[in-house]
C-alpha positions in Angstrom: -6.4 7.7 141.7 -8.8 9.3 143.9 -9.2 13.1 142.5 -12.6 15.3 143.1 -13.0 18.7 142.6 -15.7 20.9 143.5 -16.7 23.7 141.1 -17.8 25.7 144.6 -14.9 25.7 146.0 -13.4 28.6 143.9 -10.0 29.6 144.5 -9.1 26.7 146.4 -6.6 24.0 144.4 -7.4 20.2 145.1 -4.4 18.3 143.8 -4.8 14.7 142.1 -3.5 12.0 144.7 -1.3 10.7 141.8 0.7 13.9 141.7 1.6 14.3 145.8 3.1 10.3 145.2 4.9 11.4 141.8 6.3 14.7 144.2 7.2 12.1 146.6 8.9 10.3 144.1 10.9 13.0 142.8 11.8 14.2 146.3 13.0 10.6 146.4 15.5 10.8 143.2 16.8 14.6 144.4 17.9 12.7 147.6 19.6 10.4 145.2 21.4 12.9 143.5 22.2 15.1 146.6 25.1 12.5 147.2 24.5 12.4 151.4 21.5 10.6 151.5 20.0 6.9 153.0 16.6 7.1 153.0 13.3 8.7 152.3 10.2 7.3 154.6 6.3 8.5 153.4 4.7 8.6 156.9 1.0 9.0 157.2 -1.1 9.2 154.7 1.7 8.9 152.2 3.3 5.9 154.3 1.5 2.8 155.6 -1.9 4.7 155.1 -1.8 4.7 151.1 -5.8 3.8 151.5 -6.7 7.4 152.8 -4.9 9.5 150.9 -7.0 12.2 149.1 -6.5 15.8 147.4 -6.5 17.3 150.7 -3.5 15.4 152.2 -0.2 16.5 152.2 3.2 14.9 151.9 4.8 14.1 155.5 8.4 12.5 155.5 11.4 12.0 157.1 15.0 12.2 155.3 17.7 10.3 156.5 21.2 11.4 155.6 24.9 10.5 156.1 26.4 10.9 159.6 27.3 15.0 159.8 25.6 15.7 156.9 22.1 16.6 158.4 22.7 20.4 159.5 23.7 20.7 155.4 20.1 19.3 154.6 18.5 21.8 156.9 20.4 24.7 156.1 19.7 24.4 152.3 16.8 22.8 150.5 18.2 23.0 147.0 17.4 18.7 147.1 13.9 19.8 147.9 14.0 22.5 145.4 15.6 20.1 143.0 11.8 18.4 143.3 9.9 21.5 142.7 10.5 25.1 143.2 9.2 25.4 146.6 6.9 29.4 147.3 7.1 29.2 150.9 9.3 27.4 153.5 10.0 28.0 157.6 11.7 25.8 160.2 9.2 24.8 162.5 11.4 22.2 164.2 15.4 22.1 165.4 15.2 19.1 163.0 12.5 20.1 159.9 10.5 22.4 157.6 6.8 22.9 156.8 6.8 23.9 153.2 4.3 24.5 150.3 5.4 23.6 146.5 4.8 26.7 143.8 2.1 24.6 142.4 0.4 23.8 145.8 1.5 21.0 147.2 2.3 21.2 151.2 4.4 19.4 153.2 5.5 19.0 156.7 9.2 16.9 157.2 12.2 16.4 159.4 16.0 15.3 158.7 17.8 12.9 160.8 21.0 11.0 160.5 20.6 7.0 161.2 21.9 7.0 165.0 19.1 9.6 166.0 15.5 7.6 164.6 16.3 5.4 167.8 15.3 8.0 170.3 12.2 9.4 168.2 9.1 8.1 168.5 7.2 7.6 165.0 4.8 5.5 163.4 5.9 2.8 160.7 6.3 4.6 157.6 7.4 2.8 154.0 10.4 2.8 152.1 9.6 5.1 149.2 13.5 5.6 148.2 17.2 4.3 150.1 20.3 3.7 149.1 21.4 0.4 147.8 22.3 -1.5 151.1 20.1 0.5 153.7 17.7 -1.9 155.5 14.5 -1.9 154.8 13.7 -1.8 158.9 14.5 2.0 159.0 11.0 2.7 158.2 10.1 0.7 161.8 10.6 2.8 165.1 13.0 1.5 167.0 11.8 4.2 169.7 8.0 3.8 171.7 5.6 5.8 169.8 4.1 8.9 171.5 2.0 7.4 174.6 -1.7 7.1 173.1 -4.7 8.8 174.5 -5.2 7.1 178.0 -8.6 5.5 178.8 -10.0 7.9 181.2 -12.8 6.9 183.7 -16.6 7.8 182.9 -16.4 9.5 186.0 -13.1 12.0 185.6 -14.6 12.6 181.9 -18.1 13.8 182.3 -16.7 15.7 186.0 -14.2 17.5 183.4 -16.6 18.3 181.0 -19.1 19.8 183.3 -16.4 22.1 185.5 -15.3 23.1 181.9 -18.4 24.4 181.8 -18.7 25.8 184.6 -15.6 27.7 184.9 -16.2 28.9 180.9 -19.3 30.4 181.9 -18.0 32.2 185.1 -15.2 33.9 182.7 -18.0 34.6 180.1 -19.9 36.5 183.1 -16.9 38.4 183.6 -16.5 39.3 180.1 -13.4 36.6 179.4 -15.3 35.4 176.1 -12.7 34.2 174.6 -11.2 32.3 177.5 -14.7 31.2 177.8 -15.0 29.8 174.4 -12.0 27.7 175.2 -13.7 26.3 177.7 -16.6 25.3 176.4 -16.6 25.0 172.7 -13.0 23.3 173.3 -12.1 21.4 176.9 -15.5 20.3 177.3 -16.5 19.3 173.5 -12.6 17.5 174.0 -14.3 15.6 176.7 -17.6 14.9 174.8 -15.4 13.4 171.6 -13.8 10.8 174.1 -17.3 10.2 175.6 -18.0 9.2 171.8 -17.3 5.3 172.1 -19.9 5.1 175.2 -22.1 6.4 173.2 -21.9 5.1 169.8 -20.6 2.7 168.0 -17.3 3.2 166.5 -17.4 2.6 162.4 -14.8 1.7 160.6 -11.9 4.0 160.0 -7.7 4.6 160.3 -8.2 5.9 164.3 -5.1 7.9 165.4 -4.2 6.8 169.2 -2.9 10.1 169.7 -5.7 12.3 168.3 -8.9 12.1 169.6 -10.4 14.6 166.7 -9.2 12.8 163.8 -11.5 11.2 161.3 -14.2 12.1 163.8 -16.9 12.6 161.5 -16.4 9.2 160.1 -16.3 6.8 162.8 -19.0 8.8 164.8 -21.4 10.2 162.1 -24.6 10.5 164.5 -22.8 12.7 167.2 -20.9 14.4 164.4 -24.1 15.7 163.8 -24.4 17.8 166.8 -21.1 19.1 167.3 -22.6 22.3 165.5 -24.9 22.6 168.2 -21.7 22.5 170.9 -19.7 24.9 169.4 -21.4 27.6 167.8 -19.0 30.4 168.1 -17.4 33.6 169.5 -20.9 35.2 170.8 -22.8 31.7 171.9 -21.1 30.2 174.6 -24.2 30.0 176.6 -26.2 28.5 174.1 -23.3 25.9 173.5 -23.0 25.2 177.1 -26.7 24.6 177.2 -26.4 22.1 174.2 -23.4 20.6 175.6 -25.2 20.1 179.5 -28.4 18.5 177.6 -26.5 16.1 175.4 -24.4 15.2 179.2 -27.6 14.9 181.2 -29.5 12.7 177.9 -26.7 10.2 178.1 -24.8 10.4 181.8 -25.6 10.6 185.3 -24.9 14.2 185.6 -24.7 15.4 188.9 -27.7 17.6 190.2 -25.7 20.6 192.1 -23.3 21.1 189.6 -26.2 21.2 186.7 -28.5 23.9 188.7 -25.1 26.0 189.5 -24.2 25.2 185.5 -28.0 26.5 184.8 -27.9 29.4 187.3 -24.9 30.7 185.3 -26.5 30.4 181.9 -29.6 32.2 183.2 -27.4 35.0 184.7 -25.2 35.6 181.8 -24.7 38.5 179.6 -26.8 37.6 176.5 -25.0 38.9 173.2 -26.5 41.8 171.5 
């Protein structure tokens, strides 16, 4: 069991990995007793990815039921009840819930009869309950996975990141800040975190192929580091354009027009009060 918790964080309840797999488990034997149930895949963290789990993580699932038996699942979560009393629940989905246990635990999950898993993309998940008889190859997609993150050229990458900020600052001139900081502190540091790998090298770590951010800090601890310096908030959008150009122009070709015009809009700006 992996469980840490940090006297400074007051207010804030970590819960033990061993209890979000017992919660799983009980989730697991309500399904059981709900009578309309196959199957119950952990995905994530909780699936194939037992080795990352942590206090933070939460529980993301998929429940597989009976032929005309899924809008009854969706329409009442007494099974998920029957786990724990739940304090807060919303349909985020036409197919699932994001939810949050009394005692803290969150989860995000989605309800599917058999005949529908082969049109949605997922990635393998694990078995953590099924019915006597249901194959074990219903925690495998049968559907392609979401396409991953395409490998863009150097070229269209750093070009993106330095109209980003181009066009941020122009809206920051006109007063758009927060249009701005999208811009900036967002499109262009999205560009930046894909730049990453021609950079530095990658360390070891579960790498989603569909998002870029994740586990960022960990495979790329040295730019990690400066990411503070490219996003530095509501009323610094200049200073984290600068910081963003000089980390581009330290690493890239960085083409001389666009730079001055980049340059002439930082001088020009508005500076915050």
């Amino acid at each position: 069991m992996r469980y840490t918790r940090d006297n400074s964080l007051r207010g804030v309840s970590l819960i033990p990995t061993h209890r979000l797999l017992t919660r799983l488990d009980a989730i697991g034997r309500a399904l059981e007793q709900s009578g309309h149930a196959l199957a119950l895949i952990g995905l994530g963290s909780v699936g194939q990815e037992l080795d990352r789990l942590d206090e933070y993580s939460d529980l993301d699932f998929f429940v597989v039921v009976e032929p005309g038996c899924k809008r009854a699942y969706l329409d009442h979560l007494n099974w998920l009840n029957a786990a724990g009393p739940l304090a807060y629940s919303f349909r985020n989905t036409p197919d699932g819930y994001k939810a949050l246990f009394a005692d803290g635990i969150f989860c995000e999950f989605a309800v599917f009869e058999e005949s529908e898993l082969r049109f949605i993309p997922y990635a393998p998940g694990r078995i953590v309950w099924k019915r006597p008889g249901v194959d074990d190859a219903l925690a495998a997609p049968p559907a392609p996975g979401p396409a991953p993150l395409p490998e863009r050229s150097l070229e269209w990458l750093i070009g993106e990141a330095l109209t980003n900020l181009y066009v941020g600052l122009s809206r920051h001139r006109r007063g758009e800040k927060l249009s701005a900081l999208r811009f900036i502190q967002v499109y262009a540091v999205d560009r930046v975190v894909e730049l990453a790998r021609r950079i530095e090298p990658e360390r070891p770590a579960h790498r989603d192929p569909f998002v870029g951010e994740r586990r960022f800090e960990q495979r790329f601890a040295t730019l990690a580091g400066q990411l503070p310096d490219f996003m530095q908030g509501y009323d610094r959008n200049v200073e984290s354009a600068r910081a963003i150009l000089a980390f581009l122009s330290r690493h890239f070709s960085v083409n001389p027009a666009m730079k001055r015009a980049i340059l002439a809009l930082c001088e020009d700006a508005p500076q915050p009060v």
